[in-house]
C-alpha positions as CSV (number, residue, x, y, z in Angstrom):
1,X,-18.1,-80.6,-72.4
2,X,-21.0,-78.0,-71.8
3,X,-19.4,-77.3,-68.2
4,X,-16.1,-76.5,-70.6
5,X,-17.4,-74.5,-72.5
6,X,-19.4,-72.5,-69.9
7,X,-16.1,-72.5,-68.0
8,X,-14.8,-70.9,-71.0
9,X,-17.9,-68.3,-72.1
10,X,-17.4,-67.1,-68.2
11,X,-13.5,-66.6,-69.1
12,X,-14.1,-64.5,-72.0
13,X,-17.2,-62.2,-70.2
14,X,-14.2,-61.5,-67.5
15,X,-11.5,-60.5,-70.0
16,X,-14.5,-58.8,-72.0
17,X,-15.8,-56.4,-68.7
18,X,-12.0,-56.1,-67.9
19,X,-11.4,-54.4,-70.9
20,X,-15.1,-52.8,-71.1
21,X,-14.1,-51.4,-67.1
22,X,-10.6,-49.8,-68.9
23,X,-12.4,-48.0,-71.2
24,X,-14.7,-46.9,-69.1
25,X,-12.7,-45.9,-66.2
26,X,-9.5,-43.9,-67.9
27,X,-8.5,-43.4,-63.8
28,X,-7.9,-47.5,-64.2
29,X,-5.1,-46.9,-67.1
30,X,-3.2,-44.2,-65.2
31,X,-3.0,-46.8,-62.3
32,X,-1.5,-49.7,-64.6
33,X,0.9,-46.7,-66.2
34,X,1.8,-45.7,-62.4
35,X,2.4,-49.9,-61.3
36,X,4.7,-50.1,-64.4
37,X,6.6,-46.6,-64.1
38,X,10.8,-46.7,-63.6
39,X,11.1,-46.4,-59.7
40,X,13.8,-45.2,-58.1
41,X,15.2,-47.3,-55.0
42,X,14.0,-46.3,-51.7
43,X,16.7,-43.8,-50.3
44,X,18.8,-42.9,-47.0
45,X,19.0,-39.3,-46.7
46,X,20.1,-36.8,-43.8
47,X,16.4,-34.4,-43.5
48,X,15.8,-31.1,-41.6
49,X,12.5,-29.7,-41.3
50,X,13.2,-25.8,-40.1
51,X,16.3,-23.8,-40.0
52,X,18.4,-23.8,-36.9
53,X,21.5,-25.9,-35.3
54,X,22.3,-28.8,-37.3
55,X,23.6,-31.1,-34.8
56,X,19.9,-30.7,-33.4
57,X,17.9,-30.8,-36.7
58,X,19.4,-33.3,-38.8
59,X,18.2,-36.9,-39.3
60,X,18.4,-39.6,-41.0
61,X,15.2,-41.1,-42.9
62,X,14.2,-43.2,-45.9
63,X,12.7,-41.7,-48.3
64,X,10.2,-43.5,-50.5
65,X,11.4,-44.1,-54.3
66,X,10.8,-41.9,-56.9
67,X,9.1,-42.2,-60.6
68,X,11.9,-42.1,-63.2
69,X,10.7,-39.8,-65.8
70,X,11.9,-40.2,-69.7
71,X,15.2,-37.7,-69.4
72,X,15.6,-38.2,-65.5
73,X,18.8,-39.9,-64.4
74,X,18.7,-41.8,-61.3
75,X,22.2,-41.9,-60.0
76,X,23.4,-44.1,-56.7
77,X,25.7,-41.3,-54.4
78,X,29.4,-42.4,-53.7
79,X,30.2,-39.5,-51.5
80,X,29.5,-36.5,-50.6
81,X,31.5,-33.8,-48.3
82,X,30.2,-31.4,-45.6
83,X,30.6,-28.0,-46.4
84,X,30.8,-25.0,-44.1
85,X,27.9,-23.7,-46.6
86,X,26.1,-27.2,-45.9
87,X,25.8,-25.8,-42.7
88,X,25.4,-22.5,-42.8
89,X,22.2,-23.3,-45.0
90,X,20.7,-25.4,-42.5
91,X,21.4,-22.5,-40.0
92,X,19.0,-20.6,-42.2
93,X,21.9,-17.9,-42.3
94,X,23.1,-18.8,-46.5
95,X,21.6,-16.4,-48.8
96,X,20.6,-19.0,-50.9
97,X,18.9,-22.1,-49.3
98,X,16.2,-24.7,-49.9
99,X,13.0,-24.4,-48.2
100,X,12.7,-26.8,-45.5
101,X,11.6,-29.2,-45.2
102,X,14.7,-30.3,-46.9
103,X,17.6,-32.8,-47.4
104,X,21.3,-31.6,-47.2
105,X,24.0,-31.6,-48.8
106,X,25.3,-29.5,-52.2
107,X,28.0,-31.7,-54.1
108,X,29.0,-35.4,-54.2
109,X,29.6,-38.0,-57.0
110,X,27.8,-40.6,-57.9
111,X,27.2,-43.9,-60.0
112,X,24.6,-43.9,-62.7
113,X,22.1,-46.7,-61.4
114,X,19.6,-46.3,-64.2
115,X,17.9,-44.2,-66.8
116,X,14.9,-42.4,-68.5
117,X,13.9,-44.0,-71.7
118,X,14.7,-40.1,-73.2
119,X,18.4,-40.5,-72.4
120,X,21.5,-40.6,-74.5
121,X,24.6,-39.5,-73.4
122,X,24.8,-41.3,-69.9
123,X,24.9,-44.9,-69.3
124,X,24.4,-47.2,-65.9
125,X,27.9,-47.5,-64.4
126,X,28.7,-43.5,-65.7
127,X,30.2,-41.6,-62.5
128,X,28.3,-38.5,-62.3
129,X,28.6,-35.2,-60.7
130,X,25.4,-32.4,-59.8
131,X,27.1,-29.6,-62.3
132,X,26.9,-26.9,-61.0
133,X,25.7,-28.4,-57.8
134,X,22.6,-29.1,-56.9
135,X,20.7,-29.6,-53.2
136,X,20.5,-32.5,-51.9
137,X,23.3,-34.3,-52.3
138,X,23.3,-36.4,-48.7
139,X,20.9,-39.5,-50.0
140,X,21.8,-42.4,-51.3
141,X,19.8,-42.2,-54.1
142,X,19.3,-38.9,-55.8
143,X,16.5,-38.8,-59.2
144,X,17.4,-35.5,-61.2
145,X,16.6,-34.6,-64.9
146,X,19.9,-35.3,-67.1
147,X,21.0,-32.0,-67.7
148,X,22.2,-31.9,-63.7
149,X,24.7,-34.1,-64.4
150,X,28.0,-33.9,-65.5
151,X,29.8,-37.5,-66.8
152,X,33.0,-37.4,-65.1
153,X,36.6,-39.9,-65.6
154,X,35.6,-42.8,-63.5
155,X,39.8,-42.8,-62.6
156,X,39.6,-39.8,-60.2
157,X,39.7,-40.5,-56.7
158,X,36.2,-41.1,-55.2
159,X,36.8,-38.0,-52.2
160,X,37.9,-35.2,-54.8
161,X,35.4,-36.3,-57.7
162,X,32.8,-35.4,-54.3
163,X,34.9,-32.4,-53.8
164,X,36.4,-30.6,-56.9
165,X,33.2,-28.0,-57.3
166,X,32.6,-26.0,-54.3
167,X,36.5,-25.1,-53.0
168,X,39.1,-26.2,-55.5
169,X,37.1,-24.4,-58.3
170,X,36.5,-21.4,-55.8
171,X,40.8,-21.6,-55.3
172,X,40.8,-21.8,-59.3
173,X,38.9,-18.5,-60.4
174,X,39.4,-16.8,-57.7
175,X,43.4,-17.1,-59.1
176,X,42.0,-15.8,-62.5
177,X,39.1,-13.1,-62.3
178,X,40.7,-10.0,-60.2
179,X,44.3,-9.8,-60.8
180,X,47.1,-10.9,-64.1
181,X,49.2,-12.9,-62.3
182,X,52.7,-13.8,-63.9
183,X,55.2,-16.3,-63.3
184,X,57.4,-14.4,-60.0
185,X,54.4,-12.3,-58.8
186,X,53.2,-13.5,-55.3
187,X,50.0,-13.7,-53.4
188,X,48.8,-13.6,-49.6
189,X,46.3,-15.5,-47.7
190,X,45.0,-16.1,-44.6
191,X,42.8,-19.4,-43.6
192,X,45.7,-21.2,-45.2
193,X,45.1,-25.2,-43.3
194,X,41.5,-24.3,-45.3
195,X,40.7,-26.9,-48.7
196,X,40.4,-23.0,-50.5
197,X,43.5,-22.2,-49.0
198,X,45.5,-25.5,-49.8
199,X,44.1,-25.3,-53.7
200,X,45.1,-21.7,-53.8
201,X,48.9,-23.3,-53.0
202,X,49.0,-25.8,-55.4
203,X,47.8,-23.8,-58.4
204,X,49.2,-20.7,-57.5
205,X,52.6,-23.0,-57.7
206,X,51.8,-24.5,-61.1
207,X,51.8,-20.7,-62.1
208,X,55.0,-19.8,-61.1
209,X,53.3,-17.4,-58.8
210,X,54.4,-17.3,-54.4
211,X,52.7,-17.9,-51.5
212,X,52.4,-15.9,-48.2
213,X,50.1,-17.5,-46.2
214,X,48.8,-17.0,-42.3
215,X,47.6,-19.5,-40.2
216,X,45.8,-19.1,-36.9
217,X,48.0,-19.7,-33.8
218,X,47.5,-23.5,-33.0
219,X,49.2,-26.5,-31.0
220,X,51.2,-27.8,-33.5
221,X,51.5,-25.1,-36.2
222,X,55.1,-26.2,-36.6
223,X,54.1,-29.3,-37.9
224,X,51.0,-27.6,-40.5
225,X,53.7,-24.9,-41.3
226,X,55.8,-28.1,-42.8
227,X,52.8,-29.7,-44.4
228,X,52.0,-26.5,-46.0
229,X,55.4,-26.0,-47.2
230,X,54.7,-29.5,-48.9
231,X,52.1,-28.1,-51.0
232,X,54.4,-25.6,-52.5
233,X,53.9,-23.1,-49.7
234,X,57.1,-20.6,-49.8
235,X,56.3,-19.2,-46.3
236,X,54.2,-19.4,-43.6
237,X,53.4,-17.5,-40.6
238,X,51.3,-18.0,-37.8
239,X,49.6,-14.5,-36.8
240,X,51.2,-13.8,-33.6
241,X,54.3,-14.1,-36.0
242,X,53.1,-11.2,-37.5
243,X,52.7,-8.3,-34.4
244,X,55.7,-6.6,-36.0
245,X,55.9,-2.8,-37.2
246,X,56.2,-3.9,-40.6
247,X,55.1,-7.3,-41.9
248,X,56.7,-6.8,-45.2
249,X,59.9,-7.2,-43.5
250,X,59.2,-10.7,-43.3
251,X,58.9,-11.4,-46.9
252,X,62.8,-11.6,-47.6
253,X,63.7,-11.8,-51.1
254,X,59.9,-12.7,-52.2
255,X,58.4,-9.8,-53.8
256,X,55.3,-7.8,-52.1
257,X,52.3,-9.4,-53.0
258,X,49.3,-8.1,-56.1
259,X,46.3,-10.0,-54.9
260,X,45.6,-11.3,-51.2
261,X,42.6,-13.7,-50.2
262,X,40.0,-13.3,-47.1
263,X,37.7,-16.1,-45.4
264,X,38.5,-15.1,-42.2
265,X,37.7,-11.3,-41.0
266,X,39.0,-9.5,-38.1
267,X,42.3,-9.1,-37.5
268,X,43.6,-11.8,-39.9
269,X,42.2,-9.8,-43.2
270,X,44.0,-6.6,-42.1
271,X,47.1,-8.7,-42.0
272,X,46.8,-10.1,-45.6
273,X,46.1,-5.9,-46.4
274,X,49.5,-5.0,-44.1
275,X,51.2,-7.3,-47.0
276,X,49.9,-5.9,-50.4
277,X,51.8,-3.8,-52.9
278,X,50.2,0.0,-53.9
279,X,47.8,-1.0,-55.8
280,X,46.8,-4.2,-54.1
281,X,43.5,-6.3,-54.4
282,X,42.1,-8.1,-51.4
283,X,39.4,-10.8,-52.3
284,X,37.5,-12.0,-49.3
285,X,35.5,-15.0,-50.0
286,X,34.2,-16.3,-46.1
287,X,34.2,-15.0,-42.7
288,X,34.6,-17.8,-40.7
289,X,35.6,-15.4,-37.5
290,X,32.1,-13.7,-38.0
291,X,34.2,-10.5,-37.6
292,X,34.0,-7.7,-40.2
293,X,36.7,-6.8,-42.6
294,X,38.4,-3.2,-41.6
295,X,40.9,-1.1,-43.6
296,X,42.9,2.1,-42.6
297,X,41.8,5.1,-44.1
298,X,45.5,5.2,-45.4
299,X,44.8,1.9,-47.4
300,X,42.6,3.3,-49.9
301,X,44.3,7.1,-49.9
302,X,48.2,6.0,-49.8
303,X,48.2,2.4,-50.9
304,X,45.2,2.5,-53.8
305,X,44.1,-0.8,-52.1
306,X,41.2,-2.4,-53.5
307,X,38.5,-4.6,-51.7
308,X,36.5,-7.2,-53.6
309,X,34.2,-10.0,-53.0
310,X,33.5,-13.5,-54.6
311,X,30.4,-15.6,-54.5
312,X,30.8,-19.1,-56.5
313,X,27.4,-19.8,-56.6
314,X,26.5,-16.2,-57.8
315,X,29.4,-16.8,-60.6
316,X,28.0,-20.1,-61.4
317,X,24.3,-18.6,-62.1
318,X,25.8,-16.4,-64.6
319,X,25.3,-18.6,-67.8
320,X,28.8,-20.0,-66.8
321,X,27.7,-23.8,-66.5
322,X,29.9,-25.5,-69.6
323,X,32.9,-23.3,-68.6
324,X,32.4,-24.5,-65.4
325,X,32.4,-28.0,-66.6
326,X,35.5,-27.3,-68.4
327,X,37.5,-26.1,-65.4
328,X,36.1,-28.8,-63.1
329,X,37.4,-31.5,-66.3
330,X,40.8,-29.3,-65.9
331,X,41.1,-29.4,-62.0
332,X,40.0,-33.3,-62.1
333,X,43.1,-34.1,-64.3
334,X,45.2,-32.5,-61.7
335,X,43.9,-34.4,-59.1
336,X,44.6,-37.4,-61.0
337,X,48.2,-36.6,-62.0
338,X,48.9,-35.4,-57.9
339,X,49.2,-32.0,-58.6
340,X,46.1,-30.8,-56.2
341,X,45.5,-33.1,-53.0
342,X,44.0,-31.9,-49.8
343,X,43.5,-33.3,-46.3
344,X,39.9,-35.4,-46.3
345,X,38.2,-37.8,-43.8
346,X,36.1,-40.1,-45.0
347,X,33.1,-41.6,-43.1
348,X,30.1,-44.1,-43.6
349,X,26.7,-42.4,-43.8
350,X,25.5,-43.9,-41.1
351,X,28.2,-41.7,-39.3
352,X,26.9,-39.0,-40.5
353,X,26.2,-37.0,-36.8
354,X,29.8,-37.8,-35.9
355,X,31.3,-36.5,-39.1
356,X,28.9,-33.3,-38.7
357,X,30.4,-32.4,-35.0
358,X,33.7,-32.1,-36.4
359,X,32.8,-30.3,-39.4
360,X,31.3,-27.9,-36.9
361,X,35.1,-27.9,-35.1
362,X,33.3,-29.2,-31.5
363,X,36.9,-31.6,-31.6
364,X,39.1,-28.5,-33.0
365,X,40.6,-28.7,-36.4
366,X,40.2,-31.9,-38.4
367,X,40.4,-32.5,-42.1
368,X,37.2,-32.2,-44.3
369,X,34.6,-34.5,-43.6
370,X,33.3,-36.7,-46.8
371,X,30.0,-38.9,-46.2
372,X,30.2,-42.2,-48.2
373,X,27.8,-44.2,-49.4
């Protein structure tokens, strides 16, 4: 009985000093507080550590989990594309970029995996998307205070959830901020094949408003021409089509176009200018020849032609984030109904290097790479 209760008295002391020690050393509390925080899963994610060529700079790594704070959202990626500004921001070339060492990627969607005890509106099992986007979208777990993300319609296609922010809202205001169009007007554009181009198509069509469009000369262009036409194209020409005296002969009956659009350079933006109506606004939005844009001197005198320039992110930064959500609602129903689709590959992360060497076009054209998860 006395060995009991000794047995007993030495329990208590323990539990006693145990508590005495927490008291005493405050350091001890923050570590039970850090052994009982919300962790994130360890995660898979493509890492650079200095700017320069992707296909030389990029690997894969895990990264160790993360503390879910009370209004973080820890959301499990489904897929995520590669951008040309993916790209060009590991090239250390995008004006706007992440200091490296970073992790890539700048849109995707995503599964709510768990929560902050501070959050409300989103729920484990939510699809999810960074609005407006967000670095870092290539892990597989991303941790991100709840206002990132924007609750999408777990319906929409997995690839154009991952897709809808960058190019198809690009295509959409683009459409909307430089010229009125109205139902019979027409438009022109080169990089046609391109996801901008494709979405400029579509909604152009669902306006009532034409298509000119230009594709670069190619080994089957016959056969993009008729894909193109699919999409609601009325015509399209390849450029060598177009070393005539006067392109707008080869509009027909369509009327001369108000607005054209620009992500090539060179040659292939004066083209789109050749086709514009007095008055005319080109909008160039990429450069993917790395050529600059020239105009005649006769453009601006005879023609009142007008040159402009649009930035999504630098239209996003403007205050614009719930109209942005709006849209992206808008251009998701679309895509849902059929009424925007575009050419996508999809690929396992741990393919990520071969779905980066064709997104840098080292096996010619292909369709847009999307990394799932």
């Amino acid at each position: 009985m006395a060995a009991m209760k000794l047995i007993a008295l030495k329990s208590a002391y323990k539990t006693a000093s145990f508590h005495s020690g927490f008291q005493q050393f405050p350091h001890r509390r923050n570590y039970v507080r850090a052994f009982s925080a919300i962790m994130s899963p360890p995660s898979m994610a493509v890492v650079y550590d200095q700017h320069g060529p992707p296909d030389k700079l990029t690997r894969i790594v895990e990264i160790p989990p993360v503390e879910i704070k009370s209004n973080d959202v820890c959301v499990k990626m489904l897929a995520a594309p590669i951008n040309p500004s993916d790209i060009n921001r590991i090239e250390g070339v995008y004006p706007v970029r992440p200091v490296p060492p970073a992790i890539g990627g700048y849109e995707g969607v995503g599964e709510v995996y768990t929560v902050g005890s501070g959050v409300k509106d989103l729920c484990p099992g939510d699809w999810v998307i960074p609005s407006p986007p967000s670095f870092g979208t290539w892990q597989s777990y991303i941790v991100k205070e709840q206002s990132v993300w924007h609750k999408i319609n777990k319906d929409t296609p997995m690839e154009y959830a991952a897709t809808v922010t960058v190019n198809p809202l690009t295509a959409f205001r683009m459409l909307h901020d430089f010229v009125q169009l109205n139902s019979g007007d027409a438009i022109v554009q080169n990089g046609a094949t391109s996801m901008v181009g494709q979405c400029i198509i579509q909604l152009a069509r669902l306006q009532g408003v034409h298509s000119i469009n230009i594709i670069r000369d190619r080994a089957g262009a016959d056969e993009v021409k008729e894909n193109l036409k699919k999409l609601g194209a009325d015509e399209v020409f390849t450029e060598s089509q177009l070393e005539v005296k006067n392109v707008k002969d080869m509009l027909g009956t369509l009327p001369e176009p108000a607005l054209g659009f620009n992500c090539v350079g060179g040659n292939a933006s004066t083209l789109v200018l050749k086709f514009l109506r007095n008055g005319g606004t080109m909008v160039t939005y990429g450069g993917m020849s790395r050529k600059p844009v020239t105009a005649s001197t006769s453009s601006f005198i005879f023609q009142d032609l007008s040159l402009r320039g649009f930035w999504l992110q630098k239209w996003m930064s403007t205050d614009k984030a719930t109209e942005c959500r709006i849209m992206i609602d808008q251009l998701l129903d679309l895509m849902r109904d059929g009424k925007i689709k575009y050419d996508m590959e999809l690929v396992p992360f741990k393919e990520f290097h071969s779905a980066l060497d064709k997104a840098l076009g080292k096996q010619g054209s292909q369709p847009k790479q999307v990394l799932t998860f």
